[in-house]
C-alpha positions as CSV (number, residue, x, y, z in Angstrom):
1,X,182.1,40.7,-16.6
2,X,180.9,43.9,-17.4
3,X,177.3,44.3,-19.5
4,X,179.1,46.4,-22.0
5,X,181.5,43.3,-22.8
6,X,179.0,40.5,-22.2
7,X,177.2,42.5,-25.5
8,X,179.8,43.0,-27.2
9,X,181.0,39.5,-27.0
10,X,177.5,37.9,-27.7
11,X,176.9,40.6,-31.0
12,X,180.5,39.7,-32.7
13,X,179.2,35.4,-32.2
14,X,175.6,36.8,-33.5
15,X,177.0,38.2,-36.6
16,X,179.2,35.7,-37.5
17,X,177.3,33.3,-37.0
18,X,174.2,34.4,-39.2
19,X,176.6,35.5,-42.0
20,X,177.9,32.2,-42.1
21,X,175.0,30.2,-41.8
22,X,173.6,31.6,-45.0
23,X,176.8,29.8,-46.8
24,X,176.5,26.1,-46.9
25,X,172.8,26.0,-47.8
26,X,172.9,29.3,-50.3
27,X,172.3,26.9,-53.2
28,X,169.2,25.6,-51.7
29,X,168.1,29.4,-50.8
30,X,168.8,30.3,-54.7
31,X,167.2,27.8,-55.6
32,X,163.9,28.3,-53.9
33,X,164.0,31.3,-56.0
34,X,164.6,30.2,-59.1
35,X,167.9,31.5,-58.9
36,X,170.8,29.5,-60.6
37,X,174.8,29.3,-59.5
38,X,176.6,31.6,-61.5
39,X,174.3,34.1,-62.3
40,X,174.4,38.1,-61.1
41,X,171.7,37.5,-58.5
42,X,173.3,34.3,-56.8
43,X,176.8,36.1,-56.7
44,X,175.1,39.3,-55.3
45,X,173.2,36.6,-52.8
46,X,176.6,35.4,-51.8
47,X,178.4,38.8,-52.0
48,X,175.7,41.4,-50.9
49,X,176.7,40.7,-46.8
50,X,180.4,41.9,-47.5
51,X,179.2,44.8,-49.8
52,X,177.5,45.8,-47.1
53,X,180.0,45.6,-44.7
54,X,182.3,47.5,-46.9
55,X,179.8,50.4,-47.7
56,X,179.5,51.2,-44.1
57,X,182.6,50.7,-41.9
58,X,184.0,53.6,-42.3
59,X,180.4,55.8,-41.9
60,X,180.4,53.8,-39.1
61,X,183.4,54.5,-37.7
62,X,182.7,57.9,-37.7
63,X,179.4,57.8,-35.9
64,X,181.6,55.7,-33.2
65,X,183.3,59.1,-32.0
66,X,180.3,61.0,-31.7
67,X,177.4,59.2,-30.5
68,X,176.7,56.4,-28.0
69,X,178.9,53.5,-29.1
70,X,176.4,51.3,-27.2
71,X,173.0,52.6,-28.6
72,X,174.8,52.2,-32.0
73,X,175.6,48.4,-31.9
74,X,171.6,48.4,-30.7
75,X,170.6,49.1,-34.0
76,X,173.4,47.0,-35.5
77,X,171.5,44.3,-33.5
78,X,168.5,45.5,-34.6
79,X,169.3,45.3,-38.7
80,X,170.7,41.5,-37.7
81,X,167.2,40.6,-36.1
82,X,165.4,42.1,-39.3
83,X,167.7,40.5,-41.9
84,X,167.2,37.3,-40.2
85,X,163.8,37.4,-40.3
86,X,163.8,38.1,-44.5
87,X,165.7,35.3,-44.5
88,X,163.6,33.1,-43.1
89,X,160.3,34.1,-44.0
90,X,161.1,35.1,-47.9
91,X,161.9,33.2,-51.6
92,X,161.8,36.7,-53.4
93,X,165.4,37.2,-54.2
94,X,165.2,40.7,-54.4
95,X,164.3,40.6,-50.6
96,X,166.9,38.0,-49.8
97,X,169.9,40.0,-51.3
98,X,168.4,43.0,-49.8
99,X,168.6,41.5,-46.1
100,X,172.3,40.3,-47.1
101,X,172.8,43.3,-47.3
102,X,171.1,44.8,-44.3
103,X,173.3,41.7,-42.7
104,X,176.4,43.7,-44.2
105,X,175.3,47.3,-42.5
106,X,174.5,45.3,-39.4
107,X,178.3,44.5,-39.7
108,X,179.4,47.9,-40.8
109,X,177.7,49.3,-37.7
110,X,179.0,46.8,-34.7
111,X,182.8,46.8,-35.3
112,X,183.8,50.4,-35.3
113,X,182.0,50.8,-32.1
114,X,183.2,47.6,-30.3
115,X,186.7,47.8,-31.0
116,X,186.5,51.3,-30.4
117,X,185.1,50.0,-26.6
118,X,187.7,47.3,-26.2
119,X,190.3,49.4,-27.0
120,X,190.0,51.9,-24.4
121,X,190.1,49.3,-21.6
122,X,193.6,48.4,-19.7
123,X,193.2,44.9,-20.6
124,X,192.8,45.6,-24.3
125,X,195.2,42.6,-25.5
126,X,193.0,40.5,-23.2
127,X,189.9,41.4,-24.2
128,X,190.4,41.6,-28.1
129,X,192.0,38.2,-28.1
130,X,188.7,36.9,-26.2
131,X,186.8,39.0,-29.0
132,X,188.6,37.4,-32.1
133,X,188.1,33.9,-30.3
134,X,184.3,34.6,-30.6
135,X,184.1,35.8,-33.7
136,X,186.1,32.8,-35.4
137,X,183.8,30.3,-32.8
138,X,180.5,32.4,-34.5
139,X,182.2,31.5,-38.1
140,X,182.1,27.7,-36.8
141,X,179.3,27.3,-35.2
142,X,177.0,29.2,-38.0
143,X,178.7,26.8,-40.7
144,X,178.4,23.8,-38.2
145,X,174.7,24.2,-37.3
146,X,173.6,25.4,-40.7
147,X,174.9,21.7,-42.0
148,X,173.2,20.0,-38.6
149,X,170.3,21.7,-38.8
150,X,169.4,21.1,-42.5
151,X,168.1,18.2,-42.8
152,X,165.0,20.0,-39.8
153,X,165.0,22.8,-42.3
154,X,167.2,24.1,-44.9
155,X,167.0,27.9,-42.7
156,X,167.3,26.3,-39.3
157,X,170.6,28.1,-38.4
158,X,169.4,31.0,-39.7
159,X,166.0,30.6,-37.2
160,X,168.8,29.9,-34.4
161,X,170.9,32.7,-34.8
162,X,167.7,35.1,-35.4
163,X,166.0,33.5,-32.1
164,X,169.5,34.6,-30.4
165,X,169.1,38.1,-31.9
166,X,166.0,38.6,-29.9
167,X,168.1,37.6,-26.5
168,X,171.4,39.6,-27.4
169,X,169.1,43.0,-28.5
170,X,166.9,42.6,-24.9
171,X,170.1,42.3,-23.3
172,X,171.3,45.4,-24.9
173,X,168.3,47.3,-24.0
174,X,169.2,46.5,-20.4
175,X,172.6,48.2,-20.6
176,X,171.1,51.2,-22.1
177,X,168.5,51.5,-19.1
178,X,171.0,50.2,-16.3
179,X,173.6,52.4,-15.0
180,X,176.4,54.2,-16.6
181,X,178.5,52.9,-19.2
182,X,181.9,54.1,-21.5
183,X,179.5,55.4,-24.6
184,X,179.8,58.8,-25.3
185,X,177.5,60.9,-27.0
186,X,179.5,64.3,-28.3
187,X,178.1,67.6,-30.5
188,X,180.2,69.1,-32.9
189,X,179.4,71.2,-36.4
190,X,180.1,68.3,-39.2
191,X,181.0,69.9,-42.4
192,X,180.8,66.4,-44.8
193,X,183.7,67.7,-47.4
194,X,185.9,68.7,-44.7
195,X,185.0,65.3,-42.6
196,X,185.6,63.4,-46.4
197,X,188.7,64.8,-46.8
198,X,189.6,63.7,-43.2
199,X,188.9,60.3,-44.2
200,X,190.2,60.2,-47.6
201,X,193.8,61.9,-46.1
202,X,193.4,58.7,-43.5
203,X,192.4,55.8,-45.9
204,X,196.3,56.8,-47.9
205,X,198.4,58.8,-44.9
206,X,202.1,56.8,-45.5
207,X,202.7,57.0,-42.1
208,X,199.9,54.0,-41.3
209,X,199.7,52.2,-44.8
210,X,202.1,49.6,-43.7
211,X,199.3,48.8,-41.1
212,X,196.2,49.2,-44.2
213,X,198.5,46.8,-46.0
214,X,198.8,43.9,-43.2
215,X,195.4,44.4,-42.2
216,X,194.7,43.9,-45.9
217,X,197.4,40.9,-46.9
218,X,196.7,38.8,-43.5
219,X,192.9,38.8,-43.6
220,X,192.7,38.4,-47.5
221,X,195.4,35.7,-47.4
222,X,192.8,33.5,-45.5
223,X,190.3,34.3,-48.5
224,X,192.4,33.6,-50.9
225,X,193.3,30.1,-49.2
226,X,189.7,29.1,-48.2
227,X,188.8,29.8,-52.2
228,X,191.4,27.9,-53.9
229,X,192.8,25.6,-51.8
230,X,189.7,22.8,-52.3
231,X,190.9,23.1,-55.9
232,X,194.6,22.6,-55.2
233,X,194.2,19.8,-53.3
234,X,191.5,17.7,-55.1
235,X,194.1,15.6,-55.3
236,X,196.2,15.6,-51.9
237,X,192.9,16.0,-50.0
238,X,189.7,13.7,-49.3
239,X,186.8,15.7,-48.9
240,X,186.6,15.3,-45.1
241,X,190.6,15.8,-44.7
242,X,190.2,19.0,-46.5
243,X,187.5,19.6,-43.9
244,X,189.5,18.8,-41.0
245,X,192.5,21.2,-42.5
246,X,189.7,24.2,-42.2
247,X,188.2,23.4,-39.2
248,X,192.2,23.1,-37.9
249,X,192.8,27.1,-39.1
250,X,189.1,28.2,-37.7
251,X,190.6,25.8,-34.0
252,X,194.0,27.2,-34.0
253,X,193.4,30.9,-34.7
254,X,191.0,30.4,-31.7
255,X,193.4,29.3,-29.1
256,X,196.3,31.7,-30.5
257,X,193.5,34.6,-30.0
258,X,193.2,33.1,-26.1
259,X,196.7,32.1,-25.4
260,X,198.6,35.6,-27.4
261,X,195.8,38.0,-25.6
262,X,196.9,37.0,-22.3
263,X,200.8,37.2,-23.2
264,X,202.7,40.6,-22.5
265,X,203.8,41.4,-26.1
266,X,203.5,44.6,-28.1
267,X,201.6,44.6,-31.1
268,X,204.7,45.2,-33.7
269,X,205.9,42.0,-32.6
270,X,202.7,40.7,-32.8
271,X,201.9,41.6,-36.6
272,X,205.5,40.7,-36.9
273,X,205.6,37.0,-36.1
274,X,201.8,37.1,-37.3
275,X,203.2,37.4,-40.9
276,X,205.8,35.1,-40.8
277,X,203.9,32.3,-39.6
278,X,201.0,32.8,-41.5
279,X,203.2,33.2,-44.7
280,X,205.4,30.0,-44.0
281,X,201.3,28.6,-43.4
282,X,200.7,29.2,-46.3
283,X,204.0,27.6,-48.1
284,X,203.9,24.9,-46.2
285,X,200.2,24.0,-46.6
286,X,201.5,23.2,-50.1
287,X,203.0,19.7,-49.4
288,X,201.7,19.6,-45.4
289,X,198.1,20.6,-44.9
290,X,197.2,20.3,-41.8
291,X,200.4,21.8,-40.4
292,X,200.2,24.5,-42.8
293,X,196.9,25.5,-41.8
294,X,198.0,25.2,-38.3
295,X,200.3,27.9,-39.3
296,X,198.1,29.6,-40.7
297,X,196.2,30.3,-37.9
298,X,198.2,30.9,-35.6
299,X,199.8,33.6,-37.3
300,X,196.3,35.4,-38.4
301,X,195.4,34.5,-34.5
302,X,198.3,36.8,-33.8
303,X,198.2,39.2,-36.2
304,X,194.2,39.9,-35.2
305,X,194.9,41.1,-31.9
306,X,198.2,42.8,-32.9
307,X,197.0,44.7,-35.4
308,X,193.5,46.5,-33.6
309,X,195.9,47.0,-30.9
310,X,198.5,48.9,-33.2
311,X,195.3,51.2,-34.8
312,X,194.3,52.2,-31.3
313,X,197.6,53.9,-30.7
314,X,197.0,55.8,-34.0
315,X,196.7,60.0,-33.4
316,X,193.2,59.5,-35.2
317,X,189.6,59.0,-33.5
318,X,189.4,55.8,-32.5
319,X,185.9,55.2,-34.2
320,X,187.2,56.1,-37.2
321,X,190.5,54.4,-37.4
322,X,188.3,50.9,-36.5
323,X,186.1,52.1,-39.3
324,X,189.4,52.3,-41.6
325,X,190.7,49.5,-40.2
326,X,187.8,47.4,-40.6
327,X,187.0,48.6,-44.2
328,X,190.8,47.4,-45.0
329,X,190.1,44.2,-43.8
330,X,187.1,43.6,-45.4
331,X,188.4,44.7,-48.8
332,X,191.1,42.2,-48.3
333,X,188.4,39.2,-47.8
334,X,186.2,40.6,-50.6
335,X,189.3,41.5,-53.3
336,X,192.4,39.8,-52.6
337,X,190.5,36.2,-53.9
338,X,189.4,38.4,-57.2
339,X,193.2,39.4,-57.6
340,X,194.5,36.2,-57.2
341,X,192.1,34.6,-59.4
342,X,193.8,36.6,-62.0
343,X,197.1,34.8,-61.5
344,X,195.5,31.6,-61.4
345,X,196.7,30.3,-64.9
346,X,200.0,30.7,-63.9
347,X,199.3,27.3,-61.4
348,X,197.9,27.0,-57.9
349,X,201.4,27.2,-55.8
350,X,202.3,30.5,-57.4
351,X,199.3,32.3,-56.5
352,X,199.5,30.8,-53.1
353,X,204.0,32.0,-53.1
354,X,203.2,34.8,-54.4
355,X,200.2,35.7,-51.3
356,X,202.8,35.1,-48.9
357,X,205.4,36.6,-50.3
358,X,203.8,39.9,-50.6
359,X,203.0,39.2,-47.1
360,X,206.7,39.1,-46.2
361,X,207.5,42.1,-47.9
362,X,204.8,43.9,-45.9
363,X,207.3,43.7,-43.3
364,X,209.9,46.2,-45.0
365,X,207.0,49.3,-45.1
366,X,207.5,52.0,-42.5
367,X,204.8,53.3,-40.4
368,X,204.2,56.3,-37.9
369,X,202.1,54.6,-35.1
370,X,203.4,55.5,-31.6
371,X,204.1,52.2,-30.0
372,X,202.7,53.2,-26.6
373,X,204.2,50.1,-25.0
């Protein structure tokens, strides 16, 4: 394995991991601040990581087509090694939010480069399906060790993961000193209203919202399902069931993001099916949990390789389009819960119909991508 995809790979478990390690002992970090659930700080404790993320993707993206895509996920190691540390070493919860957000940048700066990477590469299917397996595997293991690790020290996960930032930056600073490598580093005059407009004129073009819209609907479905569903279920679920029906969407999307990255399939029939499993997940997980959820992920599993796949055919810079792409997804994680919470008086089962059914219709929008396949 090349160095460039050895980093890449390690970064994307790094990330994941320390964003989710934070979440199962947050309450014990607000409250060693004096910091209550439900107030703005705890929410903004919670919140400030995907703020960040969402702030920056698209900058990002943009600084992926004209500088060293390498050097640039450096210093998205770098902001990771630093927020870790806050975390660790501080109770003030102005500093705490602040390194959630620094964890957010962090974010905002390793994506856009690192799809950008895996998407010039023949093997692209391959190699994001073995990207997405990491990153759901960081999501695990962050919330796994974070709940083992406790009861040494209520940061211990967060002392793991910033230990491993120390190994994944040195090894980053290798490939910068070692040999050549697919970064790029490219001068051009940058005039920011006319790049803005750029960006704006991609964030709505017609001819790729039906992809903005998936990327959207089948990242924030999983949001919306992971924040509601304990609710739903309280009474069709034991506490450890429900547990086993989210570890069974984290396991399965892993294995589809193996097993569909090494298949021969284009990537409209991989957001395609991706949808409709994930939306009969979805409805099923209503009277069948674990099978649901199954479904679930498997059809996010698919629609995760299929859809980066699909942006990298786009006639935009790659950077950029991962920036947009990324952005959409994010804003899906972050908003789609807050939209459906709206609906929630109108009873569990509709919100969750209604998720997938938008889902389905997502299906019906035209888009302008070149399939190259």
């Amino acid at each position: 394995m090349k160095k460039e995809r050895l980093l890449i790979y390690s970064t994307v478990f790094l990330i994941m991991g320390l964003s989710n390690s934070v979440i199962p002992v947050l309450p014990e970090i607000a409250a060693g601040s004096l910091v209550s659930s439900g107030t703005i700080s705890y929410t903004l404790l919670f919140s400030g990581y995907f703020i960040g993320a969402l702030l920056t993707m698209i900058p990002f993206g943009f600084m992926a087509d004209i500088y060293d895509n390498v050097k640039i996920m450096i210093f998205s190691i770098t902001l990771t090694l630093f927020a870790g540390i806050v975390l660790i070493l501080s109770e003030n919860i102005y500093l705490l939010i602040g390194a959630r957000l620094l964890e957010g940048i962090a974010c905002g700066a390793f994506f856009p480069p690192a799809y950008s990477l895996l998407a010039g590469f023949t093997e692209k299917n391959r190699y994001i399906g073995e990207f997405n397996f990491l990153l759901n595997a960081g999501l695990a293991v962050g919330v796994l060790s974070s709940g083992f690790l406790a009861a040494w020290s209520i940061r211990g996960a967060i002392i793991l993961f910033t230990g491993l930032s120390i190994i994944i930056l040195l090894l980053g600073t290798s490939v910068v000193f070692t040999g050549k490598r697919p970064g790029k580093i490219q001068v051009k005059n940058i005039s920011p209203s006319i790049e803005a407009k750029n960006v704006i004129s991609k964030l709505f073009d017609l001819k790729f919202i039906r992809i903005w819209i998936t990327a959207f609907l089948i990242f924030g479905i999983t949001g919306v399902m992971l924040a509601f569903y304990p609710e739903y279920s309280k009474d069709l679920l034991s506490k450890p069931e429900l547990g086993v029906a989210i570890a069974i969407l984290y396991a399965s999307s892993m294995i589809t993001n193996i097993v569909v990255g090494r298949m021969n399939l284009g990537f409209r029939k991989m957001i395609f099916s991706g949808i409709l499993l994930a939306a009969a997940g979805v409805v099923i997980s209503l009277k069948a949990p674990f099978i649901g959820f199954a479904l679930l992920g498997i059809g996010s599993g698919t629609g995760m390789i299929g859809l980066p796949v699909a942006v990298s055919h786009m006639p935009v810079e790659r950077g950029l389009a991962m920036g947009i792409f990324n952005t959409y997804t994010y804003a899906g994680l972050a908003f789609m819960p807050i939209i459906a919470g709206m609906f929630v008086g109108m009873g569990y089962q509709t919100v969750f119909i209604l998720s997938a059914a938008f889902m389905v219709l997502s299906l019906f929008l035209k888009d302008g991508v070149e399939s190259g396949e």
